[in-house]
BAFIBA-509152 format. One record per residue: y, z, x of N, C-alpha, C, O in turn. Coordinates in steps of 0.02 Angstrom, whole numbers. Layout:
<sites>
+--------+--------+--------+--------+--------+--------+--------+--------+--------+--------+--------+--------+
|    n_v |    n_w |    n_u |   ca_v |   ca_w |   ca_u |    c_v |    c_w |    c_u |    o_v |    o_w |    o_u |
+--------+--------+--------+--------+--------+--------+--------+--------+--------+--------+--------+--------+
|      Y |      Z |      X |      Y |      Z |      X |      Y |      Z |      X |      Y |      Z |      X |
...
+--------+--------+--------+--------+--------+--------+--------+--------+--------+--------+--------+--------+
</sites>
This chain:
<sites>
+--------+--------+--------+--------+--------+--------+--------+--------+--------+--------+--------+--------+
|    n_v |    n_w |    n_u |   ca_v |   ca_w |   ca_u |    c_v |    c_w |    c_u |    o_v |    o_w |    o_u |
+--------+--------+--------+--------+--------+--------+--------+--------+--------+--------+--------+--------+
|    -58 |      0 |     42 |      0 |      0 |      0 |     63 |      0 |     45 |     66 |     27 |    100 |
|    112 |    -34 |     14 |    172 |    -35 |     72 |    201 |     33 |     54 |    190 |     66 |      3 |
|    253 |     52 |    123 |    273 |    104 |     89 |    341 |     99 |    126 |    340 |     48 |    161 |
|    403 |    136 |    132 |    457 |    110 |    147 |    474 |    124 |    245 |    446 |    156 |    290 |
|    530 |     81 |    240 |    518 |     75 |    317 |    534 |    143 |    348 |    511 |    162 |    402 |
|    581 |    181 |    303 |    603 |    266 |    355 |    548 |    301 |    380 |    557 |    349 |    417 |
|    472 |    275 |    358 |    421 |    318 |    338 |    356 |    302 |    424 |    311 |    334 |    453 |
|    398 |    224 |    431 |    342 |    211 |    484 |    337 |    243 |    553 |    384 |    275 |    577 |
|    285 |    237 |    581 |    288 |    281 |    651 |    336 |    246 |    706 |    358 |    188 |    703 |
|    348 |    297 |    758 |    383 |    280 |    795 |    379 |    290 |    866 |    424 |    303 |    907 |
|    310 |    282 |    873 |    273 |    290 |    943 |    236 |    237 |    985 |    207 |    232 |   1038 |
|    263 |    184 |    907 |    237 |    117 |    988 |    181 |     91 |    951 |    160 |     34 |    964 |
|    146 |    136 |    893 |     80 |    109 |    864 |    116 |     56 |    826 |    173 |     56 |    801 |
|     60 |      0 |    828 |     50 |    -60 |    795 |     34 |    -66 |    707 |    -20 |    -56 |    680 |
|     95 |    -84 |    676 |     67 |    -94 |    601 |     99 |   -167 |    562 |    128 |   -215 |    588 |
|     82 |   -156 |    500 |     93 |   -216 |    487 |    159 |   -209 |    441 |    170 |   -159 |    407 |
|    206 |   -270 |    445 |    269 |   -253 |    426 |    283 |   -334 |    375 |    269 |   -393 |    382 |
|    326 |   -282 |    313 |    372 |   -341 |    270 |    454 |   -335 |    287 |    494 |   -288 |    294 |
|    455 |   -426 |    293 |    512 |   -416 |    340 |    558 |   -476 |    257 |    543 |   -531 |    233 |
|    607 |   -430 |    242 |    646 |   -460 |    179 |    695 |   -529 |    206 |    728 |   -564 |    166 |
|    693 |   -539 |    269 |    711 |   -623 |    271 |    642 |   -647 |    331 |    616 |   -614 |    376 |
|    632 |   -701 |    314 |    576 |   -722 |    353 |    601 |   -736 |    425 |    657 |   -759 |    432 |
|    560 |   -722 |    484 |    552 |   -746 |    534 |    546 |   -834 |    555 |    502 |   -874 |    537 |
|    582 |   -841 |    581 |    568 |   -937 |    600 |    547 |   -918 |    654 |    575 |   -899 |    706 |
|    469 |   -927 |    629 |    407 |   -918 |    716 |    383 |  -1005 |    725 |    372 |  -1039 |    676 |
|    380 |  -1020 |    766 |    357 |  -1088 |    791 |    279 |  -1092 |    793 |    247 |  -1143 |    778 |
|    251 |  -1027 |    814 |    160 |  -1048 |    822 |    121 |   -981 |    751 |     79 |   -993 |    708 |
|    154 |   -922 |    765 |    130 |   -888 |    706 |     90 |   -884 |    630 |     42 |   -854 |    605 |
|    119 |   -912 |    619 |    113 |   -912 |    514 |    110 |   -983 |    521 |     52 |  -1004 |    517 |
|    155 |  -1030 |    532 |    155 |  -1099 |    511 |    167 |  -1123 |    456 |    148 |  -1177 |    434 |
|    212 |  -1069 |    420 |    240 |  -1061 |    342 |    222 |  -1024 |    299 |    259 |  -1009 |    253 |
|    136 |   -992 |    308 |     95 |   -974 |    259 |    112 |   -902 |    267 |    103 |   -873 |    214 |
|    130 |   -870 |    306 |    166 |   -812 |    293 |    209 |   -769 |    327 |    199 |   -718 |    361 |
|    270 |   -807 |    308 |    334 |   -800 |    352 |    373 |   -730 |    345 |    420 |   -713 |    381 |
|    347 |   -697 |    299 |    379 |   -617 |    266 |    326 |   -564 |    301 |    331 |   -506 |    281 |
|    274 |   -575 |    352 |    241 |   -513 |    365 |    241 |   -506 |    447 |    282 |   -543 |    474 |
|    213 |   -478 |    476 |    221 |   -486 |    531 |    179 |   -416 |    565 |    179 |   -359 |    541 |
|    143 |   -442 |    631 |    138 |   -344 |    655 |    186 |   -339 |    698 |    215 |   -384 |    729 |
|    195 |   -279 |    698 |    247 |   -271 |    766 |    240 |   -181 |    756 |    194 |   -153 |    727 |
|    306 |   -142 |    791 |    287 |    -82 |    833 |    362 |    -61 |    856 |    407 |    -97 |    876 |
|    361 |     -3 |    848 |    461 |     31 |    887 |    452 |     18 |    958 |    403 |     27 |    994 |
|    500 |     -2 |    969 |    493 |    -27 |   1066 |    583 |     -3 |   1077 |    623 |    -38 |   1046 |
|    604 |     38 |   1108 |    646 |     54 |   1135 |    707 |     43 |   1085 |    749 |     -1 |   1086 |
|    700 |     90 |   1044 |    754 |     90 |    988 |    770 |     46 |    936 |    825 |     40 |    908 |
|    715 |     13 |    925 |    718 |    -53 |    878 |    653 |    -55 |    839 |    622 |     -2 |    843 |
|    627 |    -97 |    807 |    576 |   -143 |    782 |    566 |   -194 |    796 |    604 |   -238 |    776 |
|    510 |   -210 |    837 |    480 |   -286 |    890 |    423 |   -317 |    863 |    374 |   -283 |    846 |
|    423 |   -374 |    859 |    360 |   -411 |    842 |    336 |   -445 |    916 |    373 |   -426 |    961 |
|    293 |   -482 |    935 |    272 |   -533 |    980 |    247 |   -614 |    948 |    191 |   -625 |    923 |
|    293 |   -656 |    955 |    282 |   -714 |    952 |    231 |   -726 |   1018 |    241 |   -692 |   1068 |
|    158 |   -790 |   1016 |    146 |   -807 |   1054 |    113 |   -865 |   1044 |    109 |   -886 |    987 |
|     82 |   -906 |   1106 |     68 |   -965 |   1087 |     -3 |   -977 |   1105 |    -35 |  -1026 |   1085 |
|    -32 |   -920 |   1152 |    -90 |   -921 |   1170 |   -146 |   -870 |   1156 |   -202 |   -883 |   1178 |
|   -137 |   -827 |   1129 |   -159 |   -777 |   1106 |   -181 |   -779 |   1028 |   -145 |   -760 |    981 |
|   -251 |   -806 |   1022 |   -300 |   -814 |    958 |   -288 |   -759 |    883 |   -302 |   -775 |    825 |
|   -250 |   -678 |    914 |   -249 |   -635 |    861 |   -168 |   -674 |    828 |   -154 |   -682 |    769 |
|   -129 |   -692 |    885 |    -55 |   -686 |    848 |    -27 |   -784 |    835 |     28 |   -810 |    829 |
|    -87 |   -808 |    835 |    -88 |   -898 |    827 |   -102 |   -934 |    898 |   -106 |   -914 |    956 |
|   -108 |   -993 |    869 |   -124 |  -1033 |    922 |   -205 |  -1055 |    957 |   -243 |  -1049 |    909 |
|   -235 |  -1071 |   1000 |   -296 |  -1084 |    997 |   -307 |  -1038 |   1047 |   -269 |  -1024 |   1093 |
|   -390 |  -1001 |   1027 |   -392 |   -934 |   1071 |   -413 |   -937 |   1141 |   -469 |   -951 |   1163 |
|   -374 |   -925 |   1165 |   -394 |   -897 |   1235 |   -408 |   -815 |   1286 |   -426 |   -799 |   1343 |
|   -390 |   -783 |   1228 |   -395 |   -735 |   1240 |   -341 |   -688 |   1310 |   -356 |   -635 |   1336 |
|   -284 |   -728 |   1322 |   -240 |   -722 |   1364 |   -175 |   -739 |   1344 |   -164 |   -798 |   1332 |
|   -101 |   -669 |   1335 |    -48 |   -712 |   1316 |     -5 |   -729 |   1369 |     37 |   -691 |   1393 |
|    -18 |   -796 |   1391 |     32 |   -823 |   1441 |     95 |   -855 |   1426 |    130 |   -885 |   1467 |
|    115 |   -842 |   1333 |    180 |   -875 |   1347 |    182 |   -848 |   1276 |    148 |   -867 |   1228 |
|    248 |   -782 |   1282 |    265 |   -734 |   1220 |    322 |   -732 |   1240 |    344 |   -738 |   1297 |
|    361 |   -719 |   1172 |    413 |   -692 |   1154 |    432 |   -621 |   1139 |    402 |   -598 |   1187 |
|    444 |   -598 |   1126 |    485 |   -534 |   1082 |    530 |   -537 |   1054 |    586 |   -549 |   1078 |
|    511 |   -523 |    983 |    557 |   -541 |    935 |    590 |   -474 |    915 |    553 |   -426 |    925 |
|    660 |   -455 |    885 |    676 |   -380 |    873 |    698 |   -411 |    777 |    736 |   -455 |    757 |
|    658 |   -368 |    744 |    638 |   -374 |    699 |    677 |   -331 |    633 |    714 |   -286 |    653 |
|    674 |   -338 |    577 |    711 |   -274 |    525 |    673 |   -278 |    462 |    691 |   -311 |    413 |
|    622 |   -246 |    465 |    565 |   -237 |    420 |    605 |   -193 |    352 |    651 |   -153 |    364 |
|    589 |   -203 |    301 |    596 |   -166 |    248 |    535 |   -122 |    227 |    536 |    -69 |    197 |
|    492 |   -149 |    244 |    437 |   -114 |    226 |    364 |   -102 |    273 |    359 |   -157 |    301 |
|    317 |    -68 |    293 |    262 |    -73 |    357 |    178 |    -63 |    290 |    178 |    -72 |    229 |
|    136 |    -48 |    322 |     54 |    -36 |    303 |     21 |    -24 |    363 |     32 |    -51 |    417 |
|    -32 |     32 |    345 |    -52 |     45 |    411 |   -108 |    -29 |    431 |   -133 |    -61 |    385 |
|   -118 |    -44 |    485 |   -174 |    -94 |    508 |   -236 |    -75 |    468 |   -233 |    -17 |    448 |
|   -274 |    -97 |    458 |   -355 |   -103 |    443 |   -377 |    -71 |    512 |   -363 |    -77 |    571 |
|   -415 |    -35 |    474 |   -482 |    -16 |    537 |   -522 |    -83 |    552 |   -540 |   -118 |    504 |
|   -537 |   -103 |    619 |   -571 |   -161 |    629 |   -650 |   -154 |    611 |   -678 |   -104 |    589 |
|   -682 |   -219 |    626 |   -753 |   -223 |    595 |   -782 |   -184 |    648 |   -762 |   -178 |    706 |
|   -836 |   -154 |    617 |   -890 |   -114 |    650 |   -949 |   -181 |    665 |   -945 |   -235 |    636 |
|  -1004 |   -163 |    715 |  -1031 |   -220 |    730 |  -1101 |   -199 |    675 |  -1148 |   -239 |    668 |
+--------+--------+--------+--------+--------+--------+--------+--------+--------+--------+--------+--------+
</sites>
C-alpha cells in the first residue's frame, strides 16, 4: 500500500517510489511506467539510478552498471520493496 512520503526511511534503504510528475528516463520504463521508480535518501535528497546496463533497472542484462546516472527525485509517495523469491 502506498503510504505518504514524510513516512519513508531515511537510511539509504531502497524502496519503491510514486513520483507525481514523471521522470524522462531514456532506458528505464520506456513509457510503461514513467510515475514509479526505486530509489533511496542519498545525502539530503531523494535519488533514483538511471542505467543502461544493468538488467534490474533496464536495458539488456549484464549484470554490471557501467553507465548510470543519478537522478534527484520528489516522490509523493514510497512502498516497501517485495521480499525477493526464495529458491
Amino acid at each position: 500500500m502506498w503510504q505518504p512520503i514524510k513516512t519513508a526511511p531515511k537510511d539509504g534503504t531502497a524502496a519503491l517510489f510514486w513520483l507525481s510528475k514523471p521522470l524522462d528516463r531514456r532506458y528505464v520504463t520506456e513509457g510503461k511506467c514513467p510515475n514509479i521508480t526505486i530509489g533511496f535518501w542519498d545525502r539530503g535528497s531523494w535519488a533514483s539510478v538511471e542505467t543502461e546496463d544493468c538488467g534490474s533497472m533496464g536495458g539488456e542484462y549484464t549484470g554490471w552498471m557501467s553507465d548510470y546516472v543519478c537522478l534527484e527525485i520528489t516522490p509523493s509517495h514510497w512502498m516497501p520493496l517485495p521480499q525477493p523469491p526464495t529458491a
